[in-house]
FIZAVEX-725267 format. One record per residue (C-alpha): x, y, z; residue number from 1. Coordinates in steps of 0.1 Angstrom, whole numbers, plus 5000, padded with zeros to 4 digits. Example, Ala and Ser with C-alpha at 12.3 -4.5 7.8 and 13.67 -1.06 7.14 Angstrom:
% residues 2
X:5123 | Y:4955 | Z:5078 | num:1
X:5137 | Y:4989 | Z:5071 | num:2
END
This chain:
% residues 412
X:7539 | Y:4254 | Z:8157 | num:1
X:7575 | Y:4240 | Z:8157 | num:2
X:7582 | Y:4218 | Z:8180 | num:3
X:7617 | Y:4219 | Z:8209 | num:4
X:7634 | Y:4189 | Z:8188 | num:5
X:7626 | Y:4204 | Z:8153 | num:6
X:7641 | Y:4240 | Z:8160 | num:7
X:7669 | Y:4230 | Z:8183 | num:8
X:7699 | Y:4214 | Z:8169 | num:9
X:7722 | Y:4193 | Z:8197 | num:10
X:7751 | Y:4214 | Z:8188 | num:11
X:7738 | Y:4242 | Z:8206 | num:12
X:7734 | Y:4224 | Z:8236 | num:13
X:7773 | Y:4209 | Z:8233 | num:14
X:7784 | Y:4245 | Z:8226 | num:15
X:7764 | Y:4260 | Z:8257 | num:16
X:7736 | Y:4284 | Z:8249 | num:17
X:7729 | Y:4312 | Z:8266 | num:18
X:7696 | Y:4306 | Z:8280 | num:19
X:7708 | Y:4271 | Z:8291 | num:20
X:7730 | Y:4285 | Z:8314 | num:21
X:7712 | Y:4301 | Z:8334 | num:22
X:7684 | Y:4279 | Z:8335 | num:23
X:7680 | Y:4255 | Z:8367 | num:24
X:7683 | Y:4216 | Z:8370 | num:25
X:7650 | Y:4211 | Z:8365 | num:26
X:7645 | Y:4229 | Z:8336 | num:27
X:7680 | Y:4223 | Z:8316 | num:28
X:7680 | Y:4182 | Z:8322 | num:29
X:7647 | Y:4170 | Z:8311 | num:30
X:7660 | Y:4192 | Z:8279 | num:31
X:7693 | Y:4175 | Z:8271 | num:32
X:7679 | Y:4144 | Z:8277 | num:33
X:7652 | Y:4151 | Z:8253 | num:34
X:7679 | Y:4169 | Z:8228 | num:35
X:7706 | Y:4135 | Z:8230 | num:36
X:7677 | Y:4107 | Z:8229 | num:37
X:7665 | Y:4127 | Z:8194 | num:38
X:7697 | Y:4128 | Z:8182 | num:39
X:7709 | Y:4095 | Z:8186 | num:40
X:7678 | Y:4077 | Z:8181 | num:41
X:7673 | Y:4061 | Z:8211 | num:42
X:7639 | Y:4050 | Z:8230 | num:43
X:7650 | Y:4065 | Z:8266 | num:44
X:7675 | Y:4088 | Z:8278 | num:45
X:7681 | Y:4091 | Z:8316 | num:46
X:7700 | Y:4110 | Z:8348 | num:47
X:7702 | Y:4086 | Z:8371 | num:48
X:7717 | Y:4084 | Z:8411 | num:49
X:7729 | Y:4059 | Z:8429 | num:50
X:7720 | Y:4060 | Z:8465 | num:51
X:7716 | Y:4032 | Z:8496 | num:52
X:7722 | Y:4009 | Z:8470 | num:53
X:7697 | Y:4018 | Z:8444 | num:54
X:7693 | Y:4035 | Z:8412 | num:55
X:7667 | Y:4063 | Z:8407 | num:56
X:7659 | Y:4078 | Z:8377 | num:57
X:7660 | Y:4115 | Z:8388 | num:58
X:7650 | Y:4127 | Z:8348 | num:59
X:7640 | Y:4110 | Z:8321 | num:60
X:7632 | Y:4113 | Z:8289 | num:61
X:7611 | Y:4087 | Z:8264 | num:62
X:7596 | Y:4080 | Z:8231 | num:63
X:7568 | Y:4061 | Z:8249 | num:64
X:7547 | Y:4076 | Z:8278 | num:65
X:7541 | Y:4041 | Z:8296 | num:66
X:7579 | Y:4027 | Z:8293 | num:67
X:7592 | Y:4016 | Z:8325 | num:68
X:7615 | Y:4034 | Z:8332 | num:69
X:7600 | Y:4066 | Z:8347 | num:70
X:7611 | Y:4098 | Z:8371 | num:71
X:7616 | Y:4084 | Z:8408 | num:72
X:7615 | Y:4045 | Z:8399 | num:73
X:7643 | Y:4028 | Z:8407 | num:74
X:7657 | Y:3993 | Z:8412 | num:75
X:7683 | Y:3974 | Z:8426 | num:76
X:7718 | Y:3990 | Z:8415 | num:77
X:7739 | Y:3957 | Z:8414 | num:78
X:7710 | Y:3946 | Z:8388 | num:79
X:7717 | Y:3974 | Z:8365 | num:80
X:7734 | Y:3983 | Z:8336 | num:81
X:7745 | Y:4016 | Z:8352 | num:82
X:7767 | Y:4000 | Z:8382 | num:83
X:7785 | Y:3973 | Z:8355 | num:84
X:7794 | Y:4002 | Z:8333 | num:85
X:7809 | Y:4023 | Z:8365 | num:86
X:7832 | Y:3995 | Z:8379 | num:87
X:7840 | Y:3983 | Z:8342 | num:88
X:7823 | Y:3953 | Z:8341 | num:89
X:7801 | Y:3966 | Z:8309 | num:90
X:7818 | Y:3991 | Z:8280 | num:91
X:7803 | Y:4026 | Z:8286 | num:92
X:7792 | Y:4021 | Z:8244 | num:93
X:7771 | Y:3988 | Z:8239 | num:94
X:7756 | Y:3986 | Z:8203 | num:95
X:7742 | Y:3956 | Z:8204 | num:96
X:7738 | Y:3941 | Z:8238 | num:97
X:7728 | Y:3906 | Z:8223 | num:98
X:7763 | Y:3907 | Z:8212 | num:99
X:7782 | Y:3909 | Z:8246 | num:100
X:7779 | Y:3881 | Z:8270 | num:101
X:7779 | Y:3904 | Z:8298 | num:102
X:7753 | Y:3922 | Z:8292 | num:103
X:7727 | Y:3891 | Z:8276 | num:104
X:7730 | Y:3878 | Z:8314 | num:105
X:7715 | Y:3904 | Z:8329 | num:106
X:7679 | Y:3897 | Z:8331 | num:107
X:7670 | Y:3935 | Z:8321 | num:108
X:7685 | Y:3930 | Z:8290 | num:109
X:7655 | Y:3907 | Z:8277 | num:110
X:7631 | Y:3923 | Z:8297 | num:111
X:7632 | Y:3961 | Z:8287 | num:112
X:7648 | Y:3950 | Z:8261 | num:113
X:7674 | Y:3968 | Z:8259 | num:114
X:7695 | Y:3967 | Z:8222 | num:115
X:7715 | Y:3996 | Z:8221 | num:116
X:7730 | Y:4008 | Z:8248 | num:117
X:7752 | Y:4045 | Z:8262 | num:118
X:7762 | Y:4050 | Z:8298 | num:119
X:7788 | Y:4075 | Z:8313 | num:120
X:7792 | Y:4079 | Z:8347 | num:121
X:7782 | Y:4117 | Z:8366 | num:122
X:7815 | Y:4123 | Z:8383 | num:123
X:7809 | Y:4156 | Z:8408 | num:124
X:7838 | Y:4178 | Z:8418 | num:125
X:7846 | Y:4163 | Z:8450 | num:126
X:7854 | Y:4130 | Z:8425 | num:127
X:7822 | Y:4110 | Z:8442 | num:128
X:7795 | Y:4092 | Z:8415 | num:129
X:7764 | Y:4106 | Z:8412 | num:130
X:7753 | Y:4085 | Z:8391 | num:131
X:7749 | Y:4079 | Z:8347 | num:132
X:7740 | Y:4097 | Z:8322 | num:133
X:7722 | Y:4070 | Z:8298 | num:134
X:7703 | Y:4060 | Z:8271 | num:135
X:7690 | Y:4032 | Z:8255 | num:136
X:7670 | Y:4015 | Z:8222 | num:137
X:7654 | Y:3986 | Z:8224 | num:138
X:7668 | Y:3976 | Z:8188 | num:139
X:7707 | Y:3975 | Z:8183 | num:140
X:7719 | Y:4009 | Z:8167 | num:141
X:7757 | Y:3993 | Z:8152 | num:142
X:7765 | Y:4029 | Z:8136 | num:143
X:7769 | Y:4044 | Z:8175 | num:144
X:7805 | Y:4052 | Z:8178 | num:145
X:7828 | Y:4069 | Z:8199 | num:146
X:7824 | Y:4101 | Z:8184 | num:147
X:7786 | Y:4097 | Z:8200 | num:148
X:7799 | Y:4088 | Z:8231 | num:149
X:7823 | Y:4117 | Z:8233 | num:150
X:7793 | Y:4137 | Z:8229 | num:151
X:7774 | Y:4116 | Z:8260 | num:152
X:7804 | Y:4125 | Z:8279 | num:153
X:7800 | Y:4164 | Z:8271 | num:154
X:7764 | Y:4159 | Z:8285 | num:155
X:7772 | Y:4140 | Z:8317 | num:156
X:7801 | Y:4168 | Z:8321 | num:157
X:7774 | Y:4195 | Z:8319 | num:158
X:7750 | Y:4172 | Z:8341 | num:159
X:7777 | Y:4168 | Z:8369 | num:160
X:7784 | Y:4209 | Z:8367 | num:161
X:7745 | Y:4218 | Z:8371 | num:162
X:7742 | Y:4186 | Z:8397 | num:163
X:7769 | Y:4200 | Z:8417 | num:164
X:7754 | Y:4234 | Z:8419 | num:165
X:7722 | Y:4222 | Z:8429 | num:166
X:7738 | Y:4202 | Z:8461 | num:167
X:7754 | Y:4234 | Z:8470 | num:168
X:7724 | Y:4257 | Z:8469 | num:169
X:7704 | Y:4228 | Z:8489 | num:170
X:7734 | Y:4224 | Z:8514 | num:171
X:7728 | Y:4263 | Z:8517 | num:172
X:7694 | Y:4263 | Z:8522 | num:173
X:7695 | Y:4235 | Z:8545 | num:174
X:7722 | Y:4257 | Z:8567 | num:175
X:7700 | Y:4286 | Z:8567 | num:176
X:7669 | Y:4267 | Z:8576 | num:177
X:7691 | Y:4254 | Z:8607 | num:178
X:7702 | Y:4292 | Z:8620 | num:179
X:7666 | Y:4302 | Z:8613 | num:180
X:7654 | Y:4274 | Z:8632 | num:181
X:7680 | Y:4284 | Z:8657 | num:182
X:7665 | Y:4319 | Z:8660 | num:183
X:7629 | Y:4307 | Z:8662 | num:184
X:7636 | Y:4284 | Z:8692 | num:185
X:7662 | Y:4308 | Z:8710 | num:186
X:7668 | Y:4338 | Z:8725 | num:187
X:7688 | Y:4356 | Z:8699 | num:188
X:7664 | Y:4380 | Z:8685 | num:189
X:7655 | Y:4410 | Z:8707 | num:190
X:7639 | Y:4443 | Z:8705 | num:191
X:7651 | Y:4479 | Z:8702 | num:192
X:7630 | Y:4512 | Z:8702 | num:193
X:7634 | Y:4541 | Z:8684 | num:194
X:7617 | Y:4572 | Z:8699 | num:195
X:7593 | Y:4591 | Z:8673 | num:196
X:7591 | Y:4625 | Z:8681 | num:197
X:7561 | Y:4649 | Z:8683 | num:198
X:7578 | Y:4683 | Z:8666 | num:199
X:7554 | Y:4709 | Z:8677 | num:200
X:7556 | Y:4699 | Z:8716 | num:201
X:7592 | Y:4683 | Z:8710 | num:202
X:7580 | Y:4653 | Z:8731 | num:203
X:7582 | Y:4616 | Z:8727 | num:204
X:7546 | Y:4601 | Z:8713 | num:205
X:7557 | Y:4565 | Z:8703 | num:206
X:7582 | Y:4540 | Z:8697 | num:207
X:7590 | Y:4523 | Z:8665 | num:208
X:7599 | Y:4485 | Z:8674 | num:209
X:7632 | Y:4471 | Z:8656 | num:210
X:7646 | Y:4438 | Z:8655 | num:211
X:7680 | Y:4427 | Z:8663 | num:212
X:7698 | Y:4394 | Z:8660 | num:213
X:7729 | Y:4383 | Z:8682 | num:214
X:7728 | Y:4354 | Z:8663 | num:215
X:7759 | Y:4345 | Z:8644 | num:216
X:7769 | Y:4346 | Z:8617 | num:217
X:7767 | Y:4387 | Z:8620 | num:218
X:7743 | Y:4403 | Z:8598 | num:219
X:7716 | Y:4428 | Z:8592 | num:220
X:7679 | Y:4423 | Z:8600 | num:221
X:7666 | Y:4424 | Z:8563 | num:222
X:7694 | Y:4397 | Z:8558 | num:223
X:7676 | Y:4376 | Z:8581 | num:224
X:7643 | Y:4380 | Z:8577 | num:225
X:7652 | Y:4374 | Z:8540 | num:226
X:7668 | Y:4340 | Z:8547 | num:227
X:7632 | Y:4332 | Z:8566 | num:228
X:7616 | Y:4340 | Z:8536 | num:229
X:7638 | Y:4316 | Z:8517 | num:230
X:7632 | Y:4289 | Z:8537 | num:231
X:7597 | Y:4292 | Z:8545 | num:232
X:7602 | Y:4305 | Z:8581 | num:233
X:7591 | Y:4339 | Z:8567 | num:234
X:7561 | Y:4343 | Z:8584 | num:235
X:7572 | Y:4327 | Z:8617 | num:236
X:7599 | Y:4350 | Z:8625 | num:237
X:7580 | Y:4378 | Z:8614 | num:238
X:7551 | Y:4368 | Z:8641 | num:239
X:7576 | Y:4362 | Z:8664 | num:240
X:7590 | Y:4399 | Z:8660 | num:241
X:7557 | Y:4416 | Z:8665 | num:242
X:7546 | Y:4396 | Z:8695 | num:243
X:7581 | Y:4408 | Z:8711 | num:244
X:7579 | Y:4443 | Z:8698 | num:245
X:7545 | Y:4442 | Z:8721 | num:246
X:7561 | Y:4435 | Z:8749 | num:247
X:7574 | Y:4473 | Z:8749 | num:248
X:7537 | Y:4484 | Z:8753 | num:249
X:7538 | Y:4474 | Z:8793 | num:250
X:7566 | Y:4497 | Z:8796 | num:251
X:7552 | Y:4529 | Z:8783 | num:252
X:7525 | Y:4554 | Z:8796 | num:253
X:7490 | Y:4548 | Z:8779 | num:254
X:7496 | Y:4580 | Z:8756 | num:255
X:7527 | Y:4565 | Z:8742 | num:256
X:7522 | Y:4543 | Z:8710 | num:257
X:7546 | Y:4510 | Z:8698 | num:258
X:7547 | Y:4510 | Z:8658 | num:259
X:7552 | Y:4471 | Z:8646 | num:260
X:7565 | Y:4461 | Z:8613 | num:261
X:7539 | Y:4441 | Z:8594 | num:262
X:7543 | Y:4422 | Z:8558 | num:263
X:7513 | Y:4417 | Z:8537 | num:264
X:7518 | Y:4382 | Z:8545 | num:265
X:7520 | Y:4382 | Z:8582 | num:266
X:7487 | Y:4406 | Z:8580 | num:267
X:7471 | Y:4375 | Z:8561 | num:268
X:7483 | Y:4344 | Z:8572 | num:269
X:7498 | Y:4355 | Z:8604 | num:270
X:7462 | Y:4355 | Z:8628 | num:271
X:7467 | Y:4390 | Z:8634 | num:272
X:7438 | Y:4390 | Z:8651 | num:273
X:7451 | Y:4363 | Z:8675 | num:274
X:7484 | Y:4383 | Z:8676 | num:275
X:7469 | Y:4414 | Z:8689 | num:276
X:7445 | Y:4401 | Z:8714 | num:277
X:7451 | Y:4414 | Z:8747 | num:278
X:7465 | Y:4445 | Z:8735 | num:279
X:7453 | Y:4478 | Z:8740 | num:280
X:7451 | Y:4491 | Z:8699 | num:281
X:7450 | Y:4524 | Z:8706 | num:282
X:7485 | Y:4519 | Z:8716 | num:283
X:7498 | Y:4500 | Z:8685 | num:284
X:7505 | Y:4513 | Z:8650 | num:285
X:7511 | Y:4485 | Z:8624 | num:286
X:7535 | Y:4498 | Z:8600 | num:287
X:7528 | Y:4477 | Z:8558 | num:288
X:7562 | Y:4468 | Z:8551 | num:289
X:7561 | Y:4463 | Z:8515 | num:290
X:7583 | Y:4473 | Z:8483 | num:291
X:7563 | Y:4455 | Z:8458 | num:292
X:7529 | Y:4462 | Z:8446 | num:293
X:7502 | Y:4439 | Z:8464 | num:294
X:7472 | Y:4425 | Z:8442 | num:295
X:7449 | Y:4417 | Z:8475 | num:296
X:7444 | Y:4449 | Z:8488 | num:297
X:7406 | Y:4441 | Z:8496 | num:298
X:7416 | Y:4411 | Z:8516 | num:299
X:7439 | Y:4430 | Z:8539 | num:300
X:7414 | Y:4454 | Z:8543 | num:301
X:7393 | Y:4429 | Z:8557 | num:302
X:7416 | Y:4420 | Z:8582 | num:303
X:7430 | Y:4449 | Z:8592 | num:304
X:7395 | Y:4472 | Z:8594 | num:305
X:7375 | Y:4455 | Z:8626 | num:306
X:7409 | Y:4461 | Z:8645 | num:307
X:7412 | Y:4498 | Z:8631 | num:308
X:7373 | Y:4499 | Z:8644 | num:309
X:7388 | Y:4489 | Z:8680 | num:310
X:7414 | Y:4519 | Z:8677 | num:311
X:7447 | Y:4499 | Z:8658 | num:312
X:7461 | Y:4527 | Z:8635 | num:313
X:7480 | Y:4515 | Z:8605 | num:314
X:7512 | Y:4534 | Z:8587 | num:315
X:7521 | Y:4528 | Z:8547 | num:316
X:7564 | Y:4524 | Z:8558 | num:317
X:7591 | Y:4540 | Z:8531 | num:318
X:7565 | Y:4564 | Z:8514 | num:319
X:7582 | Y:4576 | Z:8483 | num:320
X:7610 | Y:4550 | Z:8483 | num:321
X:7591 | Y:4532 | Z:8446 | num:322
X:7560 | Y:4537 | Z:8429 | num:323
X:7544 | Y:4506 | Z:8452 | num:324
X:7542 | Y:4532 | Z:8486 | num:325
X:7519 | Y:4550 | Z:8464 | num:326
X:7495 | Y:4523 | Z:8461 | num:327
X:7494 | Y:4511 | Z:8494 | num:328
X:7485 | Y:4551 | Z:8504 | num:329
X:7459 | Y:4552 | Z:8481 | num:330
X:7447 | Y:4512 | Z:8488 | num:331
X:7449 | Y:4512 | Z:8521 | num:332
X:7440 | Y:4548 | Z:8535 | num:333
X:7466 | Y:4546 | Z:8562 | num:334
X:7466 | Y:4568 | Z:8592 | num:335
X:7506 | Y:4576 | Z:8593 | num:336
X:7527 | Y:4578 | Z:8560 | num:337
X:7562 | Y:4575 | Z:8570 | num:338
X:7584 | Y:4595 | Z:8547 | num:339
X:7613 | Y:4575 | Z:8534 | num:340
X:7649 | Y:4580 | Z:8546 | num:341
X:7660 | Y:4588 | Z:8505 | num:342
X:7633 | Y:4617 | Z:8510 | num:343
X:7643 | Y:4631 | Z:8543 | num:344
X:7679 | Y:4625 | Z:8539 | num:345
X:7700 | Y:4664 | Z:8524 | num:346
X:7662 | Y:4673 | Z:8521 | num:347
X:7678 | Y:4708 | Z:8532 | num:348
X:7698 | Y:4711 | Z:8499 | num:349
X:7679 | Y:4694 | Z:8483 | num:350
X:7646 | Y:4712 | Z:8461 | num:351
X:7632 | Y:4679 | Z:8445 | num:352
X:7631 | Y:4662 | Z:8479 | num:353
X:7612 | Y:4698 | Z:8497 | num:354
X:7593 | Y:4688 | Z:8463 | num:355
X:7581 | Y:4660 | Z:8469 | num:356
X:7582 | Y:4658 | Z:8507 | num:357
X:7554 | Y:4689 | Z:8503 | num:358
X:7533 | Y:4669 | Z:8480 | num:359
X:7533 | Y:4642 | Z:8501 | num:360
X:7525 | Y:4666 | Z:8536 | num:361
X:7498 | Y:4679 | Z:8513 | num:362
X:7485 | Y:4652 | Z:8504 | num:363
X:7478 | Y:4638 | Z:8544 | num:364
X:7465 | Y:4670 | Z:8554 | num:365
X:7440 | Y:4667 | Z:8526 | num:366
X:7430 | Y:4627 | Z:8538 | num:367
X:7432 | Y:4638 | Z:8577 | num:368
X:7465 | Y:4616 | Z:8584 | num:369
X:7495 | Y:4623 | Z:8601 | num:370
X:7531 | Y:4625 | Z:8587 | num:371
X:7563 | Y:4609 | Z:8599 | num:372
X:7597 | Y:4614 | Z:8586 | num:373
X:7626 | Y:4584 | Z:8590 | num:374
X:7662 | Y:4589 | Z:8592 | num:375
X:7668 | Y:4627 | Z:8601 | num:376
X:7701 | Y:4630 | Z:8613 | num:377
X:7711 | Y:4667 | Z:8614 | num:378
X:7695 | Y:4699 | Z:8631 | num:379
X:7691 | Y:4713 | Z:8592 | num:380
X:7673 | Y:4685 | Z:8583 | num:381
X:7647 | Y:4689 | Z:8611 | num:382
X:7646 | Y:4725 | Z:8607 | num:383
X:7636 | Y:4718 | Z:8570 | num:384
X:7611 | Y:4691 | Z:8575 | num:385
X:7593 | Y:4718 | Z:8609 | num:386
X:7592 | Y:4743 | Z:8577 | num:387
X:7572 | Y:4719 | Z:8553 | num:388
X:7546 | Y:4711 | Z:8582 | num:389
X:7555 | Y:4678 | Z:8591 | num:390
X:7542 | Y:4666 | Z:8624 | num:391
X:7564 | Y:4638 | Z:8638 | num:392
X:7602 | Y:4625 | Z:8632 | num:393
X:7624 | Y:4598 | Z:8642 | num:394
X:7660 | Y:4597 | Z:8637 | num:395
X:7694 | Y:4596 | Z:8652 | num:396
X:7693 | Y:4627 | Z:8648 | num:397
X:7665 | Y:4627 | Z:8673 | num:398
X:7676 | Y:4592 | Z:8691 | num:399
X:7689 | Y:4562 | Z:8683 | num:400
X:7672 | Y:4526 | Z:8689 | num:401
X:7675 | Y:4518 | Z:8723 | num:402
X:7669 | Y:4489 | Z:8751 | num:403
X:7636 | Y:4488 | Z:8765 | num:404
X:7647 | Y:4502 | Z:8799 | num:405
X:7663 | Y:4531 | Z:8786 | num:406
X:7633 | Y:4538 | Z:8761 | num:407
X:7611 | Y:4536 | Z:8788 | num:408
X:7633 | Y:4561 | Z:8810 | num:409
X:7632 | Y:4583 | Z:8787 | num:410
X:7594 | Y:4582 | Z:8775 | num:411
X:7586 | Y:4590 | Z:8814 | num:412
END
């Protein structure tokens, strides 16, 4: 097979290639260290950072598995070649350090050794030093000139570019983990109720639980919950959602169900179980809120089945929005399948969506479970969707979320 150095010339890395561009720190460094140390014949090439007075090698690249210098060593910064080069003390191009006075003294020079030496300093775009962009030989290499080190420069150029986009996305993360930490600790996330509607009787049979941030900066729920996700808080908030949602129960007559939104993950890892205790099941339908296709299908089966035993009902959420609602109905044998909004929505001018809505109503009537249909918002809608059989329907149309007090006003 041939190897990363034989195929890959260095003047597609000085050129930018395509994949390179988009690939992250991790992945693009250890490659142009790799591509430059080839290149120019040198026994280690190196990204280094100075911090609290030290330098650590943050990538590095060698000809020789045990050299010393490896990824998170460091040493003392004054000691090193890197901080001479920096404040000027050492030429950034060295190619024979036995040659320069200034560099013989330092005691790294005979210990490494080092003979050859390149350094340019990682300027970021606010003008502050990350750090160098180096390599090294332990023999002197006289035919480096500055052509090579114009080349070095393009490299710690590119380094500095992908460096600073890195401290920005972990500046980002790290402000999102703070508002989600915010949320989880406060009171900013709260509950709403959206009435679901028994057609035949035109009465009010359960609630669907939504969740609502007054957290700044403004944003929608998904928005959130996808930030948690992002920062690892995920699963947290998402427990923290249900266990409010459940609150509504106490506020409802015993015939009147709250429906909870439930990732795969929360059903999982979340101690659903735990979650639920002390909560009358019959009253609670756990709504699989997933857009992707799951591979552990058995495992939330196991979870889910001695609570369905104990009368927990559980709904497969946005049934026909992809091809993954499909296999949660047939994995998971749900007891509601809530038709999508992009089904209900101009279903009344609409044959494919009367299409496929019917298939769908057919297709519960034949496995003994119960339709609802999201998001109808005009009379036609409803009219259409009492036509194709469906049994229940939420929907401004129908209501909008509400405050606990006024659902449970108007559930009475």
């Amino acid at each position: 097979m041939t190897t990363f150095e034989e195929e890959t010339p260095i003047s597609e890395f000085i050129v930018g290639r395509g994949t390179a561009q988009t690939e992250t720190l991790n992945q693009l460094l250890p490659r142009t260290l790799r591509a430059i140390r080839k290149h120019l014949g040198m026994d280690v090439a190196f990204v280094s950072e100075f911090t609290n007075g030290r330098r650590v090698f943050r990538y590095v690249d060698s000809s020789h598995p045990t050299h010393p210098v490896q990824v998170g060593g460091s040493d003392p910064l004054e000691e090193s070649y890197c901080q001479r080069v920096v404040d000027g003390r050492l030429p950034e191009l060295i190619p024979d350090a036995a040659m320069l006075p200034a560099a013989r003294e330092l005691p790294v020079t005979a210990a490494l050794p080092v003979g050859a030496h390149l350094s340019v300093p990682i300027r970021l775009r606010d003008g502050r030093i990350y750090g160098t962009f180096c390599c090294f030989s332990s023999v002197p290499n006289k035919s480096l000139n500055e052509r090579d080190l114009a080349m070095v420069r393009v490299f710690a150029e590119m380094s500095a570019d992908h460096i600073d986009r890195d401290l920005d996305a972990m500046k980002a993360r790290a402000a999102m983990a703070s508002r989600i930490d915010a949320v989880l600790s406060g009171d900013s996330l709260s509950m709403v109720y959206q009435p679901i509607y028994q057609l035949a009787e035109n009465k009010i049979v359960g609630f669907e639980a939504l969740s609502r941030f007054s957290a700044l900066p403004t944003r929608s729920p998904d928005v959130w919950f996808g930030e948690a996700a992002q920062v690892d808080r995920g699963l947290e908030l998402e427990i923290k959602a249900i266990k409010l949602a459940l609150l509504g129960i106490d506020h409802f007559r015993s015939d009147v169900y709250v429906s909870v939104n439930a990732s795969p993950e929360s059903i999982l890892e979340g101690d659903m179980e735990s979650v639920l205790k002390g909560w009358p099941l019959e009253q609670i339908v756990l709504e699989v809120t997933e857009h992707a296709a799951i591979d552990h299908y058995g495992d939330i089966a196991k979870v889910i089945e001695p609570l369905r035993h104990r009368g927990l009902r559980v709904a497969v959420d946005d049934a026909g929005a992809g091809y993954a609602s499909f296999r949660h109905i047939l994995s998971l044998a749900p007891d509601v399948i809530k038709l999508d909004v992009s089904i209900t929505r101009n279903i009344d001018t609409d044959r494919s969506r009367r299409a496929l809505a019917g298939a769908l109503i057919g297709f519960a009537e034949a496995t003994n479970c119960k339709i609802v249909a999201e998001g109808v918002e005009t009379a036609s809608e409803l009219s259409v969707l009492r036509q194709l059989g469906v049994n229940k329907a939420q929907g401004y149309f129908l209501g909008k979320p509400m405050a606990i007090a006024s659902a449970a006003k108007l559930a009475q």
